[in-house]
N, C-alpha and C positions, 0 to 999 in steps of 0.2 A: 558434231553435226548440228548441235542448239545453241551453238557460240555460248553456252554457260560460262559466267565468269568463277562465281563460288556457289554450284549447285548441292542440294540435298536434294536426295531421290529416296523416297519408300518406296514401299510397296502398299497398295490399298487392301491391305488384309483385315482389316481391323486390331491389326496388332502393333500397328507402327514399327515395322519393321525397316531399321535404314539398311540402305545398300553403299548412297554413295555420305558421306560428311562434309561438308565446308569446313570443318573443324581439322585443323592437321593432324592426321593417324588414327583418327578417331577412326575408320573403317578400311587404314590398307589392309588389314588381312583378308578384306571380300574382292581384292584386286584380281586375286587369280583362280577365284571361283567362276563357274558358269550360273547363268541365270537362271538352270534348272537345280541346282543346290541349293536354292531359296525356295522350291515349287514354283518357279513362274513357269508357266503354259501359254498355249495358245487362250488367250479371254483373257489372261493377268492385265492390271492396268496398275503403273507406276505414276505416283505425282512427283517431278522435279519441279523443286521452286531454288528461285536463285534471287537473296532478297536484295545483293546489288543493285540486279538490273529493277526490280520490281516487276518480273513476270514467273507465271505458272504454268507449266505444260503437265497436261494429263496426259500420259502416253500407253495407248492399248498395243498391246503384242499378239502381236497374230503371224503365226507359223506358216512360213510356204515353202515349199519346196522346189518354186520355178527363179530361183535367184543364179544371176550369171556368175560362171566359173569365178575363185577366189571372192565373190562378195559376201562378207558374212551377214548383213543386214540391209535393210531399204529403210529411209524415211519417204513415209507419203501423210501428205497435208501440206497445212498452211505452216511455213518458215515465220520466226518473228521477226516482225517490220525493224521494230531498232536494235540497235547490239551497242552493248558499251554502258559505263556505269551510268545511274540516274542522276539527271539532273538536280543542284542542289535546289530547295525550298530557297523561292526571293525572302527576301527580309526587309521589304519595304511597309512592314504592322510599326504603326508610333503608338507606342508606350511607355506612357508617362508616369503611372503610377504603380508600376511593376505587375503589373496584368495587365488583360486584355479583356477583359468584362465589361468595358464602358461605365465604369463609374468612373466620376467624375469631381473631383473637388468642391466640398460644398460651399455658397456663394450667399447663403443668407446673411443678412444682419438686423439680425432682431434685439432689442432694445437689453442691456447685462445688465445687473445691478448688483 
């Protein structure tokens, strides 16, 4: 439903508890748990971040009971505007002296001996 490409989802428990991994395997065995064998409730709120894309969804769960026959969930809010991986960093920075600090080659010439 978040078009996620390689999402990690906690939970905001203060405990860091993940659900989902971008990491492969790292979390099948919560595949075929429910979301109340973590304690999520109604007021639980999951942060997925997916740092492909460069976005973060906070997602609060709130329980209802007027959902249509066979739906198991709703999204309601705002959808994210782009999908698909981030765009790369241009590369048009000229560096000459193997950083980017703006120093500059010194140009005096003061008298040697």
């Amino acid at each position: 439903k978040f078009a996620m490409v390689a999402p990690d989802v906690q939970i905001e428990d203060g405990k860091g508890t993940i659900l989902i991994s971008s990491e492969e395997g790292e979390t099948e065995a919560n595949n075929h748990r429910k979301l109340s064998d973590f304690g999520i409730r109604n007021g639980s709120r999951l942060q997925a971040d997916d740092f492909l894309q460069d976005y973060t969804l906070l997602i609060n769960v709130l329980h209802s009971e007027d959902l249509e026959k066979d739906v198991e969930f709703e999204v309601v809010g705002d959808a994210p505007e782009r999908i698909g991986p981030k765009p790369s960093e241009p590369t048009s920075r000229n560096i000459s002296n193997g950083s980017d600090d703006g120093a500059q080659p010194s140009t005096s010439t003061g008298n040697q001996q």
